[in-house]
C-alpha positions as CSV (number, residue, x, y, z in Angstrom):
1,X,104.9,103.8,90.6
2,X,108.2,102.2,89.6
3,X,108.9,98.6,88.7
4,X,111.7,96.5,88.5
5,X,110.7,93.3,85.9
6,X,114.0,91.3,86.4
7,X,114.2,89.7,90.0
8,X,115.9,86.1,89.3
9,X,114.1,83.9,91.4
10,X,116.4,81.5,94.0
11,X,115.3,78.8,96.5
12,X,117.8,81.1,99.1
13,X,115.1,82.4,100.5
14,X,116.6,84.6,103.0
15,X,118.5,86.0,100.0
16,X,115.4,86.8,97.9
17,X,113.3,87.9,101.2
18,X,116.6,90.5,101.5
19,X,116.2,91.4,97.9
20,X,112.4,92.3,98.1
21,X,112.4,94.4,101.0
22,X,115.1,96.4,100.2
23,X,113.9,96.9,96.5
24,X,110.6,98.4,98.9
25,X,112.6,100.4,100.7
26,X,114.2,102.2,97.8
27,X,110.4,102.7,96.4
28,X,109.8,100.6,94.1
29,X,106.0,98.6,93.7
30,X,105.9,96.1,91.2
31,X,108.9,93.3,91.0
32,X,109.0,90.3,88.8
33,X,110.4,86.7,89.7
34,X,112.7,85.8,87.0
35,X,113.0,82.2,86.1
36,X,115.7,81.6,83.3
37,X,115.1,78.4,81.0
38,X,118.5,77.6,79.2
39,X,118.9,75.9,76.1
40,X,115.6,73.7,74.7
41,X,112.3,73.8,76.2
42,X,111.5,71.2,79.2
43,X,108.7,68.9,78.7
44,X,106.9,70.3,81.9
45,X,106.6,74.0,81.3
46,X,104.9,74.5,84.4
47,X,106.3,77.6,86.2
48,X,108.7,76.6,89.8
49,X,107.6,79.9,91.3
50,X,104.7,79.2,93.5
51,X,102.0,81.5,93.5
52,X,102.3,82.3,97.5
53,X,105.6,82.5,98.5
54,X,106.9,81.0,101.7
55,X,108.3,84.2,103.5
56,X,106.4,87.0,104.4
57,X,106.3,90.0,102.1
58,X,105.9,93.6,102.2
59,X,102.0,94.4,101.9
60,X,102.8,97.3,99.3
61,X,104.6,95.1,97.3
62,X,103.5,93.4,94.1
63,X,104.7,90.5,92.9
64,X,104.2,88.8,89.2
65,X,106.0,86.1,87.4
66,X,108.3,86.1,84.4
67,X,110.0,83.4,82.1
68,X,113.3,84.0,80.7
69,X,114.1,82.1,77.5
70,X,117.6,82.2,76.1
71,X,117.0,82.1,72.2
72,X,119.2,80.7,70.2
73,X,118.0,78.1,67.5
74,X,114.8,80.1,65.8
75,X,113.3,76.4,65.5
76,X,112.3,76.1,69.1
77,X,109.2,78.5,68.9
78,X,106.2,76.7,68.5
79,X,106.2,75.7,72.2
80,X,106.1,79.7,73.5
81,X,102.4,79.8,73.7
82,X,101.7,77.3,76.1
83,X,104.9,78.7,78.0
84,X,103.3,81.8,78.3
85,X,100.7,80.8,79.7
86,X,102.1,80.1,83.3
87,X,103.6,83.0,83.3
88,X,102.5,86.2,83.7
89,X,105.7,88.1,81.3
90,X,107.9,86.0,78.9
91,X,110.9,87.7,78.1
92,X,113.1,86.7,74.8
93,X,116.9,87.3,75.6
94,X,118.4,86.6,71.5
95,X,121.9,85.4,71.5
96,X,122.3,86.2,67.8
97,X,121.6,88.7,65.0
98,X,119.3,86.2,63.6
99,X,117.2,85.6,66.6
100,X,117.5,89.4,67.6
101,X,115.8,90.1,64.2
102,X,113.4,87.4,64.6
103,X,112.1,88.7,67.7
104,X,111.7,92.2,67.2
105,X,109.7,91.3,63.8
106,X,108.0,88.3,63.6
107,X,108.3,86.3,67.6
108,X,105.5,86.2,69.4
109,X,104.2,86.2,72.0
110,X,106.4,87.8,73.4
111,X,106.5,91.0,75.7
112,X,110.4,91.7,76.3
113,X,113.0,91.2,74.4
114,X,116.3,91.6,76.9
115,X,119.9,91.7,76.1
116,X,123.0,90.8,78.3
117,X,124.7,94.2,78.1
118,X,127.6,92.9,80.4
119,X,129.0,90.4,77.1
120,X,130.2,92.2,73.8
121,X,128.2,91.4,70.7
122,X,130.1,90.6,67.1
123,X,127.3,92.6,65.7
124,X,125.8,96.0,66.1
125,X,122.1,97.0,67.3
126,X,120.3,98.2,64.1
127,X,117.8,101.2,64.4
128,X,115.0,99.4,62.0
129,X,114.4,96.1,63.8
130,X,114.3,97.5,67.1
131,X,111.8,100.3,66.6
132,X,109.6,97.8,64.7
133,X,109.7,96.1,67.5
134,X,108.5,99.0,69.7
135,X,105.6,99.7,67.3
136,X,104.0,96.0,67.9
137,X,104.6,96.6,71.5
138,X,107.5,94.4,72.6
139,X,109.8,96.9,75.0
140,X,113.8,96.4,75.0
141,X,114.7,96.1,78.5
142,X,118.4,96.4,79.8
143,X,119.9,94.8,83.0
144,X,122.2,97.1,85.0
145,X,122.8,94.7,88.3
146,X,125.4,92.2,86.4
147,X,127.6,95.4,85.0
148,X,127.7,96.9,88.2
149,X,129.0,93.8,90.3
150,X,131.4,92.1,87.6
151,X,134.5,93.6,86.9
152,X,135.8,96.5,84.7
153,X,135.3,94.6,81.1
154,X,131.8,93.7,81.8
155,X,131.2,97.7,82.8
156,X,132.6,98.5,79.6
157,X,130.2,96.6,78.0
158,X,127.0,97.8,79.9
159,X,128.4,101.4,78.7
160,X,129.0,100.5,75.0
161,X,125.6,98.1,74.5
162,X,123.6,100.4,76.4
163,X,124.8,103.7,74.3
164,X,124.0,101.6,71.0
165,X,120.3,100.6,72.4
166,X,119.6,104.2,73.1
167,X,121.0,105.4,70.1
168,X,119.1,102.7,68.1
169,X,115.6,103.2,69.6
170,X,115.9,106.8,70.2
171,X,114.9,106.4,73.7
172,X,111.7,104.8,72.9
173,X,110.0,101.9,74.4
174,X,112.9,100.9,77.0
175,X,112.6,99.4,80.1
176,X,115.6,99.1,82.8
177,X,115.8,96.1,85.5
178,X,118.2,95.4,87.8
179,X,118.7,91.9,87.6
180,X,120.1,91.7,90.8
181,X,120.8,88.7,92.4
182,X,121.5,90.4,95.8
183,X,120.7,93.6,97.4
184,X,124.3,94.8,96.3
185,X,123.2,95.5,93.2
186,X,119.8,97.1,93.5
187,X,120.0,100.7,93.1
188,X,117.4,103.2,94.2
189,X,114.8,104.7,90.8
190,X,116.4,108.0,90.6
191,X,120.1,106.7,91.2
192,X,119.2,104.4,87.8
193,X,117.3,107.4,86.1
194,X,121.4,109.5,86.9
195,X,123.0,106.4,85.4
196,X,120.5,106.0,82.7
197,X,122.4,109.8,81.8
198,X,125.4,108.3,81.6
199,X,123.8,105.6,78.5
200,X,122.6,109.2,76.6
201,X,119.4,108.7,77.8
202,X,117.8,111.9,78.9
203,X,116.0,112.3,82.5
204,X,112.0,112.2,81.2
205,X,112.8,109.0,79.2
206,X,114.9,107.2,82.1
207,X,111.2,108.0,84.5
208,X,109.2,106.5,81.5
209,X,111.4,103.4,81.5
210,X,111.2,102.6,85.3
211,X,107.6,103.8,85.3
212,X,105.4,104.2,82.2
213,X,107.1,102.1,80.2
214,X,107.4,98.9,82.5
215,X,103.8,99.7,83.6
216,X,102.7,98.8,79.8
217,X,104.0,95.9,79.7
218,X,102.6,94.5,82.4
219,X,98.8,96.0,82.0
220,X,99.6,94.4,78.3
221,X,100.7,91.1,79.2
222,X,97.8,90.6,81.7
223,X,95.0,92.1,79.2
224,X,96.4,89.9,76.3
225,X,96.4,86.7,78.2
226,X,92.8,87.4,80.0
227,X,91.3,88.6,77.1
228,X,90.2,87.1,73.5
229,X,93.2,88.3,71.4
230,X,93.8,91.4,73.5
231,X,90.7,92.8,72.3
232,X,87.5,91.8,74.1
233,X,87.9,91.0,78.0
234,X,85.5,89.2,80.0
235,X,84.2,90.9,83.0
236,X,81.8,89.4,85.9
237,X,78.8,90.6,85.2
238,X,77.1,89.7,88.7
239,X,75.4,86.6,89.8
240,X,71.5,85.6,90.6
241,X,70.1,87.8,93.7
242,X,70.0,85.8,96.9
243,X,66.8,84.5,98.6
244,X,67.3,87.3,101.3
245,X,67.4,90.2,98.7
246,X,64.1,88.6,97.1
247,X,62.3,88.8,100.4
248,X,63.5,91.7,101.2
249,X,62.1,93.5,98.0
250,X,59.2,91.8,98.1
251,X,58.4,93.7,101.4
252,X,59.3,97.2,100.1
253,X,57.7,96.6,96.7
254,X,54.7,98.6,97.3
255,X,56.6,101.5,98.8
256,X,57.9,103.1,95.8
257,X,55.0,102.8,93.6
258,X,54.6,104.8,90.8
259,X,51.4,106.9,90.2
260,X,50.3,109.1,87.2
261,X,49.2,112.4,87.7
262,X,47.1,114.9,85.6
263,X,50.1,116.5,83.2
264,X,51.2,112.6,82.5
265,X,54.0,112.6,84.5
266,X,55.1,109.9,86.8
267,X,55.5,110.4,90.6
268,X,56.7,108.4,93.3
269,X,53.3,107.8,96.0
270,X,54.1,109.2,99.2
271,X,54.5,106.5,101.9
272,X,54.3,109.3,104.7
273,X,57.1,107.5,106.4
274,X,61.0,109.2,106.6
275,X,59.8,111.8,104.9
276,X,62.4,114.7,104.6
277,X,61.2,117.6,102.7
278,X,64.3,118.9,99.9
279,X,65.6,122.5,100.0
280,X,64.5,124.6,97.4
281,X,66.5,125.9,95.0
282,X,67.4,129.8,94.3
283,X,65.9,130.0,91.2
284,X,62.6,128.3,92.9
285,X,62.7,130.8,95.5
286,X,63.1,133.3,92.9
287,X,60.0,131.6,90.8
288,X,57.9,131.8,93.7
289,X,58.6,135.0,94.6
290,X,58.2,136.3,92.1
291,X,54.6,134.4,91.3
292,X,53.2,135.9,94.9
293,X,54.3,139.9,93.5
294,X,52.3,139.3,90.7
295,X,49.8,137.8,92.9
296,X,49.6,141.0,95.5
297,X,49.5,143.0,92.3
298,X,46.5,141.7,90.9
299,X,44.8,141.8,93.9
300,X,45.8,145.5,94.3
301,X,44.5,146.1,90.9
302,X,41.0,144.0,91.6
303,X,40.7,145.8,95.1
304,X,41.2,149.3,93.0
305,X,38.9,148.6,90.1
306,X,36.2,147.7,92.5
307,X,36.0,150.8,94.9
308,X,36.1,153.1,91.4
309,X,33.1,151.0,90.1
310,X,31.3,151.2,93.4
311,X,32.4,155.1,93.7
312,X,30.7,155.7,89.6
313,X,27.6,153.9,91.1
314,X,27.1,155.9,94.0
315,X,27.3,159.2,92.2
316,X,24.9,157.8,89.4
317,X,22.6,157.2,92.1
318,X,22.8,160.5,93.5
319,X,21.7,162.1,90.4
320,X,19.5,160.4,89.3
321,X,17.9,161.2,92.9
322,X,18.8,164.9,92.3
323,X,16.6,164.5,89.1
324,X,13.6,163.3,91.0
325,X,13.5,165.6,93.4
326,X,13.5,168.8,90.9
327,X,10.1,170.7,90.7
328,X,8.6,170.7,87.1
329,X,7.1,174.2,87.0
């Protein structure tokens, strides 16, 4: 499965309809809606996607939600809990060294922290934040679909910030997005996996970031937002049995009754109805064979023992009349 987290949601919904289809067509089955909040936090944090959207979509297709906040004043924090709530990813994009260290440390909750790659930072990526950011599971995602549309500078740019982020994280824990605002910048999973090459990214770790990689942080978001502190999830356990399953057991209750035979074992009492009688196994045939050999045998044996006692009591009696018969003088 491949995914593609950065989809920035417009009210064109031709446009976006375009968008998602053709991001099917190349393959890929998971897309998130990208809102971008600018700036401080609105008093209404409620998310403008709507749940349903008001095109059709394709059936294979999955759609979540995402928040992107552009961080620049480390103040404004307190507020992202309750704006992660309406959404289902909240995605950090740090617009200084400051905030970038923040967020791979210390900002939560989080679940992505993205980076423009198409403006030149005065600063450079350092190996230690970002892969303690990995390790408390916030992935570094990079956006290919502005680069590719904007003009030579900005492909510069998604080259040189790109390199550094691989270089940084060692190829761990990213995740590549489009971004793309129309279809002419979506690009196909193994056509980003080849560009991914270009970055210094090798082939295995450009799969994991379109795949694996996305894939966590979307099972992660979901389980941590469902669940008590991403550690104990509440399940439905079933509800109450309805009136027609009670009276419908309460008919067959006497059917599978247990009984207790002699060795103290329990056996289901035969009804005599629907009664199919099981196969027997090899090594029961083999048992039973067996059992009736040693059966014939015995009676051989009996049958044998018999005639030789009846044979010693006829020739006892034959003397013993011999005996008799003799004269005495």
């Amino acid at each position: 499965m491949f995914y593609d987290l950065s989809v920035p949601y417009t009210k064109n919904q031709a446009e976006l309809q375009h968008v998602l289809a053709f991001l099917t067509e190349l393959g890929y089955d998971t897309v998130a809606l990208s809102y971008t909040v600018n700036g401080k936090l609105p008093a209404d944090l409620t998310s403008p996607i709507p749940s349903t959207l008001p095109f059709p979509t394709p059936k294979k297709l999955r759609l979540v939600t995402r928040c992107t906040l552009h961080f620049s004043d480390p103040s404004q924090n307190h507020r992202l809990s309750s704006l992660a709530s309406h959404y289902t990813l909240l995605a950090i994009r740090p617009t200084s060294e400051k905030t970038l260290q923040q967020a791979c440390i210390s900002l939560t909750p989080i679940d992505l922290i993205s980076l423009d790659c198409s403006i030149r930072y005065p600063f450079y990526f350092r190996q230690k934040p970002l892969l303690a950011a990995v390790e408390r599971g916030v992935r570094i995602e990079i956006c290919y679909g502005v680069g590719i549309l904007g003009d030579g500078e900005k492909r510069r740019n998604l080259i040189g910030n790109a390199t550094q982020l691989v270089r940084a994280t060692k190829g761990r824990g990213l995740v590549i997005s489009s971004e793309a605002g129309s279809a002419l910048a979506c690009r196909g999973p193994w056509d980003v996996v080849n560009l991914a090459g270009m970055w210094g990214l090798g082939r295995e770790r450009g799969v994991e970031a379109l795949g694996r990689e996305a894939r966590s942080v979307v099972v992660g978001a979901e389980t941590r937002r469902r669940s008590f502190r991403g550690v104990v999830d509440v399940v439905f356990g079933g509800g109450k049995p309805s009136e027609e399953g009670k009276e419908g057991g309460g008919k067959d209750k006497g059917k599978g009754k247990a009984v207790q035979t002699q060795n103290g074992k329990r056996k289901a009492e035969d009804d005599g109805e629907n009664e199919v009688q099981k196969p027997l196994s090899k090594r029961e045939m083999k048992r039973r064979a067996k059992q009736a050999k040693m059966e014939r045998t015995k009676g051989v044996e009996d049958e044998t023992g018999k005639r030789v006692a009846e044979s010693k009591d006829s020739k006892v009696e034959g003397d013993v009349t011999m005996t008799d018969g003799k004269d005495p003088g």
